[in-house]
N, CA and C atoms as an extended XYZ file, in Angstrom:
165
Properties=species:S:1:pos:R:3:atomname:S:1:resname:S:1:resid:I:1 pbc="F F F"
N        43.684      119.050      -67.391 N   UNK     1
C        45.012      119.488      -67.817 CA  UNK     1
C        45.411      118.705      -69.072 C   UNK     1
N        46.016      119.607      -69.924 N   UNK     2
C        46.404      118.609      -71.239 CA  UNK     2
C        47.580      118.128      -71.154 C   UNK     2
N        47.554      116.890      -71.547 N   UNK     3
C        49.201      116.075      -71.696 CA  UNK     3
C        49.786      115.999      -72.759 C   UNK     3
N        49.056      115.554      -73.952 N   UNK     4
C        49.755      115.354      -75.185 CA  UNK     4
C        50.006      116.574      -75.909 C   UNK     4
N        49.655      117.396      -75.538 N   UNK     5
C        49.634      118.858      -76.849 CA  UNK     5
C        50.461      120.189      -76.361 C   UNK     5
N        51.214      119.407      -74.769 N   UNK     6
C        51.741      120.392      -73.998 CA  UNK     6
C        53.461      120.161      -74.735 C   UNK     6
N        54.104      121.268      -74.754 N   UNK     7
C        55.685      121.108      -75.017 CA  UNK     7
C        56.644      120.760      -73.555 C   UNK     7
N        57.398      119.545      -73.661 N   UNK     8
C        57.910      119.273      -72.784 CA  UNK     8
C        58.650      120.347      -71.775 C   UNK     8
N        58.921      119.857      -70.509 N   UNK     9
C        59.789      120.565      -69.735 CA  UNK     9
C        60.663      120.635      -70.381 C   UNK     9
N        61.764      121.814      -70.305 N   UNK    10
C        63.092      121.897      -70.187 CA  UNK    10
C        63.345      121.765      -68.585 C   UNK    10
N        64.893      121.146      -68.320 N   UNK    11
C        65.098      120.948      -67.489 CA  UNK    11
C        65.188      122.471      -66.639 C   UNK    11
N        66.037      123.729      -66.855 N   UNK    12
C        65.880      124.585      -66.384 CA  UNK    12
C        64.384      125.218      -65.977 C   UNK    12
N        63.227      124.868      -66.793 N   UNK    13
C        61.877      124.918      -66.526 CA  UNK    13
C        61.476      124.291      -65.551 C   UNK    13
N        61.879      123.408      -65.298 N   UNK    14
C        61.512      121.946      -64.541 CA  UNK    14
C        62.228      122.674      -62.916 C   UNK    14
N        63.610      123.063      -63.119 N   UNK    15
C        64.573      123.595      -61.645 CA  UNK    15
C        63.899      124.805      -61.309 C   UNK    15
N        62.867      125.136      -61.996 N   UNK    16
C        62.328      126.522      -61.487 CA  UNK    16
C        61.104      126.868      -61.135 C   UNK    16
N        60.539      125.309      -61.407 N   UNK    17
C        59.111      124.762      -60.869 CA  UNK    17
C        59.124      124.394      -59.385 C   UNK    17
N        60.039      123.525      -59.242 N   UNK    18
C        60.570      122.899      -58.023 CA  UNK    18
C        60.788      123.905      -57.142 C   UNK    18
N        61.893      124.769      -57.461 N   UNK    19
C        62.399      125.801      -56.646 CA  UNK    19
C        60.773      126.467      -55.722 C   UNK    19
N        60.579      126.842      -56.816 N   UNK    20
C        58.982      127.210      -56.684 CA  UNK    20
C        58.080      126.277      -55.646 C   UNK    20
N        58.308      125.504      -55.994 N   UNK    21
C        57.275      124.231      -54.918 CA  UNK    21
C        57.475      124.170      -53.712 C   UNK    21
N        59.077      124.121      -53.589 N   UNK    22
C        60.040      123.712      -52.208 CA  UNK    22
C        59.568      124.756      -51.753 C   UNK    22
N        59.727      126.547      -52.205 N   UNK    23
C        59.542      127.897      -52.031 CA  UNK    23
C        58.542      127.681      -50.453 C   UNK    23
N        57.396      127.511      -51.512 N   UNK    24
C        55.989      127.448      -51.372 CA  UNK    24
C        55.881      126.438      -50.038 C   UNK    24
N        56.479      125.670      -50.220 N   UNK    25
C        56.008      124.474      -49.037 CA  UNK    25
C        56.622      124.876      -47.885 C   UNK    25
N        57.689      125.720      -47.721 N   UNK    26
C        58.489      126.575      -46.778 CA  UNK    26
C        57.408      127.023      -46.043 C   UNK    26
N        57.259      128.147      -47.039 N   UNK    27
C        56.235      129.166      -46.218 CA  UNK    27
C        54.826      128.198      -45.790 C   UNK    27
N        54.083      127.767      -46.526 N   UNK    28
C        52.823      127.015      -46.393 CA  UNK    28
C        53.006      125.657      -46.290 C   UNK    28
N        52.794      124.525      -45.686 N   UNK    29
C        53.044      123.464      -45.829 CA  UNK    29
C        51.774      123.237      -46.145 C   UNK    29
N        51.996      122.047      -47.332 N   UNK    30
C        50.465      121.068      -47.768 CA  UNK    30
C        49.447      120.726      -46.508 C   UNK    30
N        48.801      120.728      -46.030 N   UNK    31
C        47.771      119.678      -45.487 CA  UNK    31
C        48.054      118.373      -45.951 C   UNK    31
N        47.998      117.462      -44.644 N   UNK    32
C        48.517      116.406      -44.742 CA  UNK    32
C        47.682      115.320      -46.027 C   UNK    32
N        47.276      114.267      -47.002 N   UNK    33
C        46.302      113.802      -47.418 CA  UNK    33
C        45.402      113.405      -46.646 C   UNK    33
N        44.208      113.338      -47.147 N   UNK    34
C        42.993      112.965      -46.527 CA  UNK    34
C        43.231      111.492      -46.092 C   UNK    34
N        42.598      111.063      -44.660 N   UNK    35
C        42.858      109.882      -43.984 CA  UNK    35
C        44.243      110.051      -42.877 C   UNK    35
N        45.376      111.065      -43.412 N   UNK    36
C        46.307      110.947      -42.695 CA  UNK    36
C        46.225      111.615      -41.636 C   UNK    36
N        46.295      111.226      -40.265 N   UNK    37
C        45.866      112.055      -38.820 CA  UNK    37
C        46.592      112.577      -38.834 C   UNK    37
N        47.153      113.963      -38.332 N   UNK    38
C        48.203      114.629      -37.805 CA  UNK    38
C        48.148      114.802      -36.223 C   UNK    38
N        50.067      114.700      -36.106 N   UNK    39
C        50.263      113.963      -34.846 CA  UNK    39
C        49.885      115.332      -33.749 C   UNK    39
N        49.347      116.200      -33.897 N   UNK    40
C        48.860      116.879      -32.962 CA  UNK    40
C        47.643      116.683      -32.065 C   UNK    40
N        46.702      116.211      -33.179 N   UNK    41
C        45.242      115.589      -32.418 CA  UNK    41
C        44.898      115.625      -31.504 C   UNK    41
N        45.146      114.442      -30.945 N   UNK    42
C        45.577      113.885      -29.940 CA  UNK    42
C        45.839      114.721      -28.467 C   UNK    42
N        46.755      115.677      -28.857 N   UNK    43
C        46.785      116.145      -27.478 CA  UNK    43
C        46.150      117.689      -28.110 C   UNK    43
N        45.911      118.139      -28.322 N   UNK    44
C        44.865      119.062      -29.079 CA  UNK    44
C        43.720      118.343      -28.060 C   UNK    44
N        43.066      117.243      -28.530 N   UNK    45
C        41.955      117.215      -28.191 CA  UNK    45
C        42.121      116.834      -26.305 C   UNK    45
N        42.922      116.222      -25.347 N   UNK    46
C        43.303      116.347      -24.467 CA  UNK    46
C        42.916      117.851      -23.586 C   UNK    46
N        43.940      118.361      -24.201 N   UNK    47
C        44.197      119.706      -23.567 CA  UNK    47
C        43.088      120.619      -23.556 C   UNK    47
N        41.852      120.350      -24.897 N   UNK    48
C        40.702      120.765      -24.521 CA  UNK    48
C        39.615      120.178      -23.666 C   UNK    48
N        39.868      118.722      -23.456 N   UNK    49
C        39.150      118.081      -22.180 CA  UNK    49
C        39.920      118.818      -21.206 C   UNK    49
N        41.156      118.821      -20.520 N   UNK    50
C        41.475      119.462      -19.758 CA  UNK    50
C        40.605      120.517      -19.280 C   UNK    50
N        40.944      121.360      -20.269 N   UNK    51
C        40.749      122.660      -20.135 CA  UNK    51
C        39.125      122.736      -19.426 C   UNK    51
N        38.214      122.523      -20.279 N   UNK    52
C        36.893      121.786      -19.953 CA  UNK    52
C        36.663      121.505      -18.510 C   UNK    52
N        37.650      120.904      -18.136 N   UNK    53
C        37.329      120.010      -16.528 CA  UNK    53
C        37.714      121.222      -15.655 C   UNK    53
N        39.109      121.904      -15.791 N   UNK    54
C        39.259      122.773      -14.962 CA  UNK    54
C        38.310      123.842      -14.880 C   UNK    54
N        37.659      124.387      -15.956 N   UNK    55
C        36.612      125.254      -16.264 CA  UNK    55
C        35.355      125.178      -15.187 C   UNK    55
């Protein structure tokens, strides 16, 4: 991506990027970063031992 040769935001550019982002993260949320567990796991992986045993 280029930095120096790009023309700055305008701020209204900038409120309509965001809007856009927030939009977006509504409907889709990011994946958490890599390394970060999500707090489901855990019983995710449980409930399929469960499941398993009763089987």
């Amino acid at each position: 991506m280029p930095h120096n040769d790009e023309k700055p935001f305008t701020m209204a550019e900038f409120d309509a990027e965001m809007a856009a982002i927030r939009k977006a993260h509504r409907e889709r949320p990011l994946p958490p970063p890599p390394g970060a567990r999500p707090k489901l796991l855990p019983r995710q992986h449980s409930n399929v031992r469960s499941e398993a045993i009763l089987e």
